[in-house]
C-alpha positions as CSV (number, residue, x, y, z in Angstrom):
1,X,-8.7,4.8,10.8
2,X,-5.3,4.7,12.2
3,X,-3.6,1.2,12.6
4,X,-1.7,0.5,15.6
5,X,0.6,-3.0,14.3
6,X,3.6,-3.7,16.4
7,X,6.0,-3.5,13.5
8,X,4.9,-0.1,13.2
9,X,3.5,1.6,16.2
10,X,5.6,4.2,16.9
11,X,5.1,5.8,13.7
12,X,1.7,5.4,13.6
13,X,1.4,6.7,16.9
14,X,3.1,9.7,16.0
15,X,1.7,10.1,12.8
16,X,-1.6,9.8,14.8
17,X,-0.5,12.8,17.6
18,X,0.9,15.5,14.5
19,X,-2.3,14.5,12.6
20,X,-4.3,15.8,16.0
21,X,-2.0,18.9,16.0
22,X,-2.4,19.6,12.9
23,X,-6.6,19.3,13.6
24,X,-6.2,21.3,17.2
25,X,-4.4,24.1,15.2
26,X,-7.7,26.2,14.9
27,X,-8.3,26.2,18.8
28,X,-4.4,27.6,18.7
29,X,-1.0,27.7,18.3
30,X,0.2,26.6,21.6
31,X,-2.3,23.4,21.4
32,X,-0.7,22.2,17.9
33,X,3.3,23.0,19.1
34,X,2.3,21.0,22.6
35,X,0.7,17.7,20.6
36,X,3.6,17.6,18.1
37,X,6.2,17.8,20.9
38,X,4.4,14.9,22.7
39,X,4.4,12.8,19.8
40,X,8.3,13.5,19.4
41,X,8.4,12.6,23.3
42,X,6.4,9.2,22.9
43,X,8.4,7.8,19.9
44,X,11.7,7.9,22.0
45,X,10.8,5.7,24.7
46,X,9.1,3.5,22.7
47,X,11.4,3.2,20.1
48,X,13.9,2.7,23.0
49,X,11.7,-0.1,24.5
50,X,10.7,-2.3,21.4
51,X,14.6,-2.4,20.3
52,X,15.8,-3.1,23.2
53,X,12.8,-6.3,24.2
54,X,13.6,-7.5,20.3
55,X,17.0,-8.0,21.1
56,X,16.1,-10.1,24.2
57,X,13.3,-12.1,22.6
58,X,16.3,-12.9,19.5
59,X,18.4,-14.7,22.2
60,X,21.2,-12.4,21.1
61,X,22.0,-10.5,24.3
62,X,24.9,-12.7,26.3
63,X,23.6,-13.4,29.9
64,X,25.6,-11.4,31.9
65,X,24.2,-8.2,30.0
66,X,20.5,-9.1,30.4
67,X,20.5,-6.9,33.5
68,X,21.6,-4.4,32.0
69,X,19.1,-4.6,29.3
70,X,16.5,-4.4,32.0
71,X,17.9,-1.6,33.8
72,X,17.7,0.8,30.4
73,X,13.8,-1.2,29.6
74,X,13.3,-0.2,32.6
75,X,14.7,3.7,32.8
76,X,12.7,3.8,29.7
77,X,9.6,2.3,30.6
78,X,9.6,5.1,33.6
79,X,10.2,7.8,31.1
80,X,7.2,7.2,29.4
81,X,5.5,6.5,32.7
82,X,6.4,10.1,34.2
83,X,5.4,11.6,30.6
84,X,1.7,9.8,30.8
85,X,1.4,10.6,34.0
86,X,2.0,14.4,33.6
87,X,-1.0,13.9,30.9
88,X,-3.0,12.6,33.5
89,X,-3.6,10.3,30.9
90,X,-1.8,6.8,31.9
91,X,-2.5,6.3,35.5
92,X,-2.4,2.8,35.1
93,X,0.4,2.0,33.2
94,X,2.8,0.2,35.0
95,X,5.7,-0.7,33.0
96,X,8.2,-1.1,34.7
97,X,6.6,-3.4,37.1
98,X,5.8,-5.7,34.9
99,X,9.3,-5.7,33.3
100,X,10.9,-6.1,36.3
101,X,8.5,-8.8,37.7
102,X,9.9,-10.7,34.1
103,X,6.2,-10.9,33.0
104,X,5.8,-10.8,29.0
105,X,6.1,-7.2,27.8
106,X,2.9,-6.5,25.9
107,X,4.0,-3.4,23.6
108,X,0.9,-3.8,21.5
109,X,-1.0,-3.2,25.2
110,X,1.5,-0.3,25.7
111,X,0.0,1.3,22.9
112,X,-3.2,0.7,22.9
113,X,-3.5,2.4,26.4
114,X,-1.5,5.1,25.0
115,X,-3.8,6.0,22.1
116,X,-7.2,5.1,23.7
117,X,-6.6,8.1,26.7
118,X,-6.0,10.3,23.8
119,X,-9.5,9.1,22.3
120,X,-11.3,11.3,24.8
121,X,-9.4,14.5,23.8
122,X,-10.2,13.0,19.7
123,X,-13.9,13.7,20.8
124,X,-13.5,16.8,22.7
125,X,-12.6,18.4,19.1
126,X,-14.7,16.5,17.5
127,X,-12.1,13.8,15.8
128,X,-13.0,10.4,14.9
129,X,-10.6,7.8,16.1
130,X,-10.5,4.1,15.6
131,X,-7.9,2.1,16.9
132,X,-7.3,-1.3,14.9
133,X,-4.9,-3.9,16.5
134,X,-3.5,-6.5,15.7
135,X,-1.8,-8.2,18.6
136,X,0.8,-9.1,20.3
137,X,2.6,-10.6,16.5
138,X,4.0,-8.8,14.3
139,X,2.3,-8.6,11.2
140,X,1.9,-6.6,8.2
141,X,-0.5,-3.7,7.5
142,X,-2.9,-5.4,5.6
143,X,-4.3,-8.9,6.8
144,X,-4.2,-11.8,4.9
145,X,-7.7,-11.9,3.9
146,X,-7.6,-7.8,3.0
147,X,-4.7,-8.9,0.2
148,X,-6.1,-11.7,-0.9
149,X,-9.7,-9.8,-1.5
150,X,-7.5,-6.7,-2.9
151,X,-5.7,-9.3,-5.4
152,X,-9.0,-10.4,-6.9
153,X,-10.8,-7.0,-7.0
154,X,-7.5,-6.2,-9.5
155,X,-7.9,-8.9,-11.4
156,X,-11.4,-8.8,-12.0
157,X,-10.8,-5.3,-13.2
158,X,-7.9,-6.3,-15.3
159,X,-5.2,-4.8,-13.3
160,X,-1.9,-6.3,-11.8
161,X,-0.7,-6.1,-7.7
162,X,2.2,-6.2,-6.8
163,X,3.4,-6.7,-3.5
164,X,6.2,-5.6,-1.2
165,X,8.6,-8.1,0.8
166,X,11.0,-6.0,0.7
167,X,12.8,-5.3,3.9
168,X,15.9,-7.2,5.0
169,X,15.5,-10.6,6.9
170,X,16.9,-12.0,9.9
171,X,17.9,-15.4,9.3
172,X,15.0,-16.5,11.9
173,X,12.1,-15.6,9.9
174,X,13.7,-17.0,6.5
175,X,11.8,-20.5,7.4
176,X,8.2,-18.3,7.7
177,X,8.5,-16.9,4.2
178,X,6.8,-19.9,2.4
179,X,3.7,-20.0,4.3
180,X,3.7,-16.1,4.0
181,X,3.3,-16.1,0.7
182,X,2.1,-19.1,-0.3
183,X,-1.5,-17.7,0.2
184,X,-0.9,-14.7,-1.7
185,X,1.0,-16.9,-4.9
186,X,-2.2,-19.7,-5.0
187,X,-4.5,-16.6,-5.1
188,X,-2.2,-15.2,-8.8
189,X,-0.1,-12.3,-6.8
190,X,1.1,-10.7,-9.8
191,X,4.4,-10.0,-8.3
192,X,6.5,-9.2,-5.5
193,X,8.9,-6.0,-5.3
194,X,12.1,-7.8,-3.2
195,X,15.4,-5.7,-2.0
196,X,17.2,-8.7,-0.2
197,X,18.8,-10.7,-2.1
198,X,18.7,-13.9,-0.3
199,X,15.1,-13.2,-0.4
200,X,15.1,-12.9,-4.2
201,X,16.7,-16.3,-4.2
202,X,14.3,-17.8,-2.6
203,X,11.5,-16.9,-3.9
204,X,13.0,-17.8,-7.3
205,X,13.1,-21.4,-5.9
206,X,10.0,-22.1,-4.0
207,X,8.2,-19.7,-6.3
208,X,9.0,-19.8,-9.8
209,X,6.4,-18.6,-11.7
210,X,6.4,-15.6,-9.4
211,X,7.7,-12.2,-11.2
212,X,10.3,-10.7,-8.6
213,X,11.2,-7.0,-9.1
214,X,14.0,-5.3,-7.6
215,X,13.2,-2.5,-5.1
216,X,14.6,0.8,-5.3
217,X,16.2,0.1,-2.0
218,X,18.4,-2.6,-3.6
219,X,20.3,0.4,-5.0
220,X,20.5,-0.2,-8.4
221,X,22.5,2.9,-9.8
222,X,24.0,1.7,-13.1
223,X,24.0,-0.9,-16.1
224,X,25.9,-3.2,-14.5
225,X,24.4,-3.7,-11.3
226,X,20.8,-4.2,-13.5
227,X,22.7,-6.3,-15.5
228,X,23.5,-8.8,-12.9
229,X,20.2,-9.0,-11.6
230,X,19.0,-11.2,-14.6
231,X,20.8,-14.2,-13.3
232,X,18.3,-14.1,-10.7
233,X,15.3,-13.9,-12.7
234,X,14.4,-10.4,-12.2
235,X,12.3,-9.1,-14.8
236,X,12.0,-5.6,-13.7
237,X,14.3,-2.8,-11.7
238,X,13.0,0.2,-9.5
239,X,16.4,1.9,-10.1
240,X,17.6,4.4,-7.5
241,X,15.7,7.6,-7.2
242,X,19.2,9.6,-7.6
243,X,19.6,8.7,-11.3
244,X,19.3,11.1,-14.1
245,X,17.1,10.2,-17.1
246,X,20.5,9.6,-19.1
247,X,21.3,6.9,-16.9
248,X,18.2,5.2,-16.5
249,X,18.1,5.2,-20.7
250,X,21.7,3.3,-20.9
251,X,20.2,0.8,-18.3
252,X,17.4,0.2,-20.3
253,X,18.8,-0.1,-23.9
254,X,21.9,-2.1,-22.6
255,X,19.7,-4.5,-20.3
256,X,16.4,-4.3,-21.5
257,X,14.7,-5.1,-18.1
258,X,11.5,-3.5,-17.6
259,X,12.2,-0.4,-15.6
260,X,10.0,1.7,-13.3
261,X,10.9,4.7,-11.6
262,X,9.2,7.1,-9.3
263,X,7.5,10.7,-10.3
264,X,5.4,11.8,-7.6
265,X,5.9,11.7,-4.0
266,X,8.1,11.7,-0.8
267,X,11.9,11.9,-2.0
268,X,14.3,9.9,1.2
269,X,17.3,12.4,1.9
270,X,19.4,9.3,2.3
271,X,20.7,7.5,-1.1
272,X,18.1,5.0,-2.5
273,X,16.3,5.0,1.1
274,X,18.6,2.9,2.6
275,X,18.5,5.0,5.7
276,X,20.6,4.1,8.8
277,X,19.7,7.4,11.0
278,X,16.2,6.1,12.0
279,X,18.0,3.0,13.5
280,X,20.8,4.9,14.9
281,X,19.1,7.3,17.3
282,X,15.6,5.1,17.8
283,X,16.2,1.6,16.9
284,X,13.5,1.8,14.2
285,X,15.6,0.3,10.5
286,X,13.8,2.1,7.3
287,X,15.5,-1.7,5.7
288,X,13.2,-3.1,8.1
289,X,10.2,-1.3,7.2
290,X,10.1,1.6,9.9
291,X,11.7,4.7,9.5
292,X,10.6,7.3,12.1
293,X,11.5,9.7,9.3
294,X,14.0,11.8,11.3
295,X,14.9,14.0,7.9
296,X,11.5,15.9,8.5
297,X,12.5,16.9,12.5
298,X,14.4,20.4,12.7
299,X,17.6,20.7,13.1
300,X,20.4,23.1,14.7
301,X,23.5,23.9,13.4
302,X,26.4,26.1,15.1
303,X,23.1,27.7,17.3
304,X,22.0,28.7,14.1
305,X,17.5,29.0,14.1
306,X,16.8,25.2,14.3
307,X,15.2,24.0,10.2
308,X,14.6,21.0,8.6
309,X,18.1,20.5,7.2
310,X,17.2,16.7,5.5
311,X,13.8,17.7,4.4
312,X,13.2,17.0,0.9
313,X,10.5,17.9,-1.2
314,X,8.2,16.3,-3.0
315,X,9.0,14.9,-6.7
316,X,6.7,15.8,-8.9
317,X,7.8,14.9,-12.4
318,X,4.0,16.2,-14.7
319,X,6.3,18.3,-16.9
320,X,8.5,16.1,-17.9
321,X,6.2,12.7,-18.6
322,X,7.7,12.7,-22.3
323,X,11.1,12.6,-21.3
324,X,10.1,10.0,-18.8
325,X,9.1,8.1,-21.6
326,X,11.2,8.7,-24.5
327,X,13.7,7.0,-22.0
328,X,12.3,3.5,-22.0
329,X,10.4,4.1,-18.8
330,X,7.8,0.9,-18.6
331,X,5.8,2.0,-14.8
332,X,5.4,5.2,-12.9
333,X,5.7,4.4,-9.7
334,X,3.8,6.8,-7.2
335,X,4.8,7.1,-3.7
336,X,1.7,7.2,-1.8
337,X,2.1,4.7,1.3
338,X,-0.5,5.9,4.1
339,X,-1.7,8.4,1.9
340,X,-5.8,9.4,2.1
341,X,-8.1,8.1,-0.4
342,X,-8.4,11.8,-2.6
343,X,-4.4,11.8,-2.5
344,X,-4.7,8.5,-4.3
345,X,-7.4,9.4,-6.5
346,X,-6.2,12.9,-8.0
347,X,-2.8,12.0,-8.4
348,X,-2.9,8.6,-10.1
349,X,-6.0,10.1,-12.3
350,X,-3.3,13.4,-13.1
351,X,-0.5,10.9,-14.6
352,X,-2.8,8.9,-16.5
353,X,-4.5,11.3,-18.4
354,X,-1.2,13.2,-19.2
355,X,0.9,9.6,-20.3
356,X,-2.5,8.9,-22.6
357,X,-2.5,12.8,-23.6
358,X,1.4,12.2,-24.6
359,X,1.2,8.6,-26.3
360,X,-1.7,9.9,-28.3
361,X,0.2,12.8,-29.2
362,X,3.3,10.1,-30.1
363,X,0.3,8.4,-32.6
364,X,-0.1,11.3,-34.2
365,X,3.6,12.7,-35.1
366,X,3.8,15.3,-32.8
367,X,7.1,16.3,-30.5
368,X,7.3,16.8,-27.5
369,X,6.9,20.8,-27.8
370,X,3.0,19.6,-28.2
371,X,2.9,18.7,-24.9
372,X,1.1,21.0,-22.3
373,X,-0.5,20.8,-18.5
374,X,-3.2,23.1,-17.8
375,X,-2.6,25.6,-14.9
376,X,-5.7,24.2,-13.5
377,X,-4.9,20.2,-13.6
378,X,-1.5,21.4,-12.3
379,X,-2.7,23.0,-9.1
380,X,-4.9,20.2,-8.3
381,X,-2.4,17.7,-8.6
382,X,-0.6,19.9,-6.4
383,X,-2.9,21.0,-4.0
384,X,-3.9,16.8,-3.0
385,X,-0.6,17.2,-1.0
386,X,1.2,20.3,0.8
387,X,3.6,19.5,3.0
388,X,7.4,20.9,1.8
389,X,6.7,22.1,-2.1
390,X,8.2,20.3,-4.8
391,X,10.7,19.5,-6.8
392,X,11.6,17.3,-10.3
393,X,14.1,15.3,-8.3
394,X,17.4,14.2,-10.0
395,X,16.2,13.7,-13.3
396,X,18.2,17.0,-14.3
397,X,20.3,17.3,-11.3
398,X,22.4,16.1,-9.3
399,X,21.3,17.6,-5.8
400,X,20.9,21.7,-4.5
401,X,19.9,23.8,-2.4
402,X,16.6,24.3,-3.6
403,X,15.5,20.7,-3.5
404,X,15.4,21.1,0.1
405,X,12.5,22.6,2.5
406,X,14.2,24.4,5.3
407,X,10.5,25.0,6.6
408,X,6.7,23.9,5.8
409,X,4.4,26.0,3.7
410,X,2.4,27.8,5.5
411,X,-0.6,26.8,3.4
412,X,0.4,23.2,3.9
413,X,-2.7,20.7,4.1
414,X,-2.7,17.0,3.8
415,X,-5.4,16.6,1.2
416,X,-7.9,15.7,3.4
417,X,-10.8,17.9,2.4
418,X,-14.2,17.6,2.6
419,X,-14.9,16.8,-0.9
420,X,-14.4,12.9,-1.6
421,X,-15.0,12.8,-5.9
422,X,-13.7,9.4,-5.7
423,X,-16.4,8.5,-3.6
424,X,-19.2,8.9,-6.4
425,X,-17.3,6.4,-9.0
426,X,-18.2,3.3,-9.8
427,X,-15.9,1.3,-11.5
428,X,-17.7,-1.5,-13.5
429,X,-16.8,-4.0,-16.5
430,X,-18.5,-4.1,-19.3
431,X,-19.8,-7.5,-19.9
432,X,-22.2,-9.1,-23.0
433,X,-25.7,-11.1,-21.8
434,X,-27.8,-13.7,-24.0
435,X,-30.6,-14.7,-22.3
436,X,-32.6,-17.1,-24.0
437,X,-36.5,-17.7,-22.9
438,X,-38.2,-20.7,-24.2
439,X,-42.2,-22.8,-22.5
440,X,-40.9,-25.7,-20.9
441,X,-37.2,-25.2,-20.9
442,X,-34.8,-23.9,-18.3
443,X,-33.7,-20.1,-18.8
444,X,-30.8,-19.8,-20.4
445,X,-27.9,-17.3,-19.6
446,X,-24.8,-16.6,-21.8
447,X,-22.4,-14.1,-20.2
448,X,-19.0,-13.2,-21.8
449,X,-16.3,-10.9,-20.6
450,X,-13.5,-10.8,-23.3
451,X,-12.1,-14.6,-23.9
452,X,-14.3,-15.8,-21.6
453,X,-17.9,-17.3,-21.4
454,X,-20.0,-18.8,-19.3
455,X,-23.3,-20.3,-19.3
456,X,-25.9,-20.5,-16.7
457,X,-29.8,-22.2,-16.4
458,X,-32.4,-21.3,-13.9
459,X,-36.1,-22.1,-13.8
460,X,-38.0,-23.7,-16.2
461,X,-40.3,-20.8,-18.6
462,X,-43.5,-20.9,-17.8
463,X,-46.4,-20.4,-20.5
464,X,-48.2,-16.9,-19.4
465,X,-51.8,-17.1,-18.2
466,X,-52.5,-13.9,-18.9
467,X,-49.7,-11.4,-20.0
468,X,-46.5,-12.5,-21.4
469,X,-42.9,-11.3,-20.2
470,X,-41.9,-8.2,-22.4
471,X,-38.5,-8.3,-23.3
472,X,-38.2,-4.7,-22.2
473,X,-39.2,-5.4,-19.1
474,X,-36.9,-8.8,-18.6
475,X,-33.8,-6.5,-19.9
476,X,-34.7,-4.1,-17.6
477,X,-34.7,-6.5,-14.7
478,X,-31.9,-8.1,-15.9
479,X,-29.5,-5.0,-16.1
480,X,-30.0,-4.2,-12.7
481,X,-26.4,-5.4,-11.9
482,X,-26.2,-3.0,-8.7
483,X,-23.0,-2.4,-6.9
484,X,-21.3,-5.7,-8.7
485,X,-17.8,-5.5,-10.7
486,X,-20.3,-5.8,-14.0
487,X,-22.9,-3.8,-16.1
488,X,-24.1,-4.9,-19.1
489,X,-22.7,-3.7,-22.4
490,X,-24.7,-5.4,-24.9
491,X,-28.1,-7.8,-23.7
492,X,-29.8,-9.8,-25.8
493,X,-33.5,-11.6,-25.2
494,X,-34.6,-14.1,-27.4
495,X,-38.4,-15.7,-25.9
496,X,-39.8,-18.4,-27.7
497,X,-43.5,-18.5,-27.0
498,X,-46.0,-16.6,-24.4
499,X,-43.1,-16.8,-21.7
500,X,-43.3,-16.4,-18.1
501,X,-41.1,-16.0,-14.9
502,X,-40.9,-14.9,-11.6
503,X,-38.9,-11.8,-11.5
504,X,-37.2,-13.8,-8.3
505,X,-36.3,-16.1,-10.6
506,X,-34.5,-13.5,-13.5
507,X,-32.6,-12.0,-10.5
508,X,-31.3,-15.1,-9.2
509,X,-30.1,-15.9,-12.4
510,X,-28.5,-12.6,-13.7
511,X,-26.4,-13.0,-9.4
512,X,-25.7,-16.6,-10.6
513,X,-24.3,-15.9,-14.0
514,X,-22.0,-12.6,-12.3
515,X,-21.0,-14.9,-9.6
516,X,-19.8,-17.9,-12.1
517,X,-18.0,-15.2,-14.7
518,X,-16.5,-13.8,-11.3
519,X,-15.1,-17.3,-10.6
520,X,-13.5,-18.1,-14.0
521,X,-12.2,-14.9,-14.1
522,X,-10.1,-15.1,-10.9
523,X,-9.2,-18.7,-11.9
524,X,-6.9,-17.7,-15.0
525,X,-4.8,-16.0,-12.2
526,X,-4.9,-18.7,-9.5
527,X,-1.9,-21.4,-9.1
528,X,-1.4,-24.4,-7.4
529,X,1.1,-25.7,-5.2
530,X,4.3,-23.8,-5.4
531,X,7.4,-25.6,-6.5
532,X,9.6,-26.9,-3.7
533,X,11.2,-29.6,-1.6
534,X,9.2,-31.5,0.5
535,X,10.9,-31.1,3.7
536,X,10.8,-27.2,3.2
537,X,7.4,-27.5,3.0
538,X,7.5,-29.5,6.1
539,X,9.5,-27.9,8.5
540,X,7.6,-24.1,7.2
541,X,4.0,-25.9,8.0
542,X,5.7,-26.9,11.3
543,X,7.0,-23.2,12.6
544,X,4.2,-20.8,11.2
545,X,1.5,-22.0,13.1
546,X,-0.2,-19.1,15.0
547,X,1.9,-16.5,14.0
548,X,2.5,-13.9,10.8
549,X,6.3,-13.4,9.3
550,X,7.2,-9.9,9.7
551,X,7.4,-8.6,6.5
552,X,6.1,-5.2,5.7
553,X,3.9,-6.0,3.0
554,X,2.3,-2.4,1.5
555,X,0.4,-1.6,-1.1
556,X,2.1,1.4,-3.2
557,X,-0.4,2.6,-5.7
């Protein structure tokens, strides 16, 4: 599945062209080099296009230059038109009329015309391709109902999500950011990760009881800059990834603010990601959630053999977890936007195991000499991702030579195998049952998950004809939990009497009790109304009808 959003297409639709080449490299070398350069020459006009329409559609562009605006649309939009056309795969786009004709400019259309004539060359070779869309808006990469539904699977599972709003808004969009997340704080968001700071002061206001952490892109590089932060209410700081461990130590004994910092994952060339080279040469702001990544294209220097000059590698920090955590680190934050499902799974199951191998370690008086990755867990952790090699980042150092990846592996893969492990677990919570059988009474069930109980009747017992209910049999039935966020721990069946019951009737009573513990579970997160002015609410309710703020709102795991 590859979304197309129109806050992001251009990536995406890149992203979606080097993934082909990278699938077309078996039927040959030429293939893979002529799909990567026509994902370089989409992005450009593209990227040209959707800058240039935003600035009209902001009412920023002065009359008299208008024109002008459409004359470069325009030379763009005919760009792209020649380039399609040489594919013989977008006879009927017709851009530049439609521009000039001052009809609305449907970029989301654009695309989706784009990527659906590539669909036929997908199943050619074999590819699967589904194109999601979300319209002519700009929203965020999940929906709404995707993050609420996400928020509730990690509660019920005891975990926290945290959310990020975390690229820099235009004054125009400040009045949609209460009905943005007012959904998300009534469902018990657990937090949001913020870089602007007019952002962070809002939130503080309409949303108090909302935890706001600092993103690493507010560039947070020493004890003063965290320090100041607390006046604001934030209660925890992605520092920048540039820091040594030294530094992030100081910052955490001098403030103590929570801190988390990245060890695995893509390392920006630019300081703290605050990159301004995407915007500069495609109108695509990494502040704004977009970054056409330009530090992975090659470059050429002094007609030197072009190389990718800005190409980082990969931090991967598994050695060093103990130092990581002897320095007040509280959250290891793994890069791993976009990433597959197996990238996910191995990596985040890597880091766990060895912080639990090390705290246990910790319990029982041993240094940090104790400490040891196999060979074998380390090649699997690195194998789930290929692309440039890897490096521990500037934990130890400031920069080098070596931190860099003048050219790709030639084993480099993506982690997308075959073999999908994460696929066969099923992730369950252990829960305790009393189920209490009695003639001429309503079945009883008691169901507790730690603190909390509830209680639940269904049909009234029956007195057996002929053969009683064994309790084997009714915990049998009753553990049958199938693929809900619940199995049964401890059951226990009390029958008073020669007891009888449908085995219609024990099911619908074992999905009634689940669904009630489900609900009070999800309601020690949920809020009401957030705090705020009236007329704010007002005037929000007022100018976010049909449409979405555009926030990019991603889900780092």
């Amino acid at each position: 599945k590859i979304p197309v959003t129109s806050d992001d297409e251009m990536g995406y639709l890149a992203n979606m062209l080097n993934y082909m080449a990278e699938k077309l490299n078996r039927n040959g070398e030429y293939q893979r080099h002529f799909i990567a350069n026509i994902s370089h020459d989409f992005r450009s006009p593209l990227t040209s296009i959707k800058g240039y329409v935003e600035a009209m559609l902001d009412g920023t562009i002065p009359v008299e230059m208008q024109g002008k605006y459409l004359n470069i649309i325009s030379f763009e939009a005919n760009r792209l038109e020649k380039l399609t056309r040489s594919l013989l795969t977008l006879n009927d786009l017709d851009v530049q009329k439609r521009i000039m004709h001052k009809q609305k400019f449907d970029i989301n259309q654009t695309i989706k015309t784009t990527a659906e004539a590539f669909e036929g060359e997908c199943t050619k070779h074999r590819i699967r391709l589904e194109l999601i869309l979300s319209g002519t808006e700009l929203f965020v990469n999940a929906d709404m109902e995707q993050m609420l539904s996400a928020i509730d699977y990690a509660h019920l599972h005891g975990r926290k999500l945290y959310m990020t709003v975390n690229t820099l808004l235009k004054d125009r969009e400040m009045e949609e950011l209460y009905a943005y997340l007012l959904p998300y704080y009534r469902a018990g968001l657990d937090g949001v990760i913020v870089q602007d700071i007019g952002v962070v002061k809002y939130i503080r206001e309409h949303f108090p009881k909302m935890p706001v952490h600092a993103s690493t892109q507010m560039t947070i590089t020493n004890t003063l800059g965290a320090d100041h932060l607390k006046q604001y209410g934030i209660t925890r700081v992605v520092p920048a990834r540039e820091l040594s461990l030294g530094e992030i130590r100081d910052m955490k004994r001098q403030t103590g603010l929570e801190m988390e910092c990245f060890v695995h994952g893509a390392l920006c060339y630019c300081y703290s990601g605050q990159c301004l080279l995407s915007s500069m040469i495609g109108g695509r702001s990494g502040n704004r959630g977009q970054c056409a990544q330009p530090c992975r294209l090659p470059y050429q220097i002094d007609g030197k053999k072009p190389a990718d000059l800005m190409s980082l590698k990969d931090l991967c920090t598994i050695d060093i977890l103990p130092e990581l955590i002897d320095a007040g680190v509280d959250s290891f934050k793994i890069e791993g936007r976009m990433k597959q499902p197996e990238y996910v799974y191995t990596v985040v199951k890597m880091y766990r195991k060895y912080a639990d191998h090390y705290l246990k370690l910790q319990k029982e008086g041993k240094d940090r000499s104790a400490y040891r990755v196999s060979e074998a867990d380390k090649r699997e952790l690195l194998a789930a991702y290929q692309r440039r090699g890897y490096c521990e980042g500037y934990y130890h150092q400031h920069n080098g030579r070596d931190m860099i990846s003048l050219k790709r592996p030639k084993n480099a893969k993506d982690g997308n195998t075959e073999e999908k492990p994460w696929q066969d677990i099923k992730v369950q919570e252990k829960i305790n049952g009393i189920l209490t059988f009695s003639v001429g009474k309503r079945a009883k069930l008691t169901v507790s998950y730690g603190n909390i109980t509830v209680e639940c009747t269904g049909q009234e017992v029956q007195e057996a004809q002929k053969q009683p209910l064994d309790p084997k049999r009714i915990e049998k039935q009753m553990r049958k939990t199938g693929n809900t966020e619940f199995v049964f721990d401890r059951l226990k069946i009390h029958t008073e009497g020669n007891v009888f019951l449908p085995m219609q009737a024990l099911n619908e009573l074992r999905r009634e009790g689940i669904k009630e513990l489900t609900e009070k579970i999800q309601m020690q997160y949920r809020r009401e109304e957030a705090d705020c002015e009236t007329e704010t609410k007002k005037t929000v309710e007022k100018n976010s009808t049909g449409k979405e703020c555009s926030i990019s709102a991603s889900v780092q795991s």
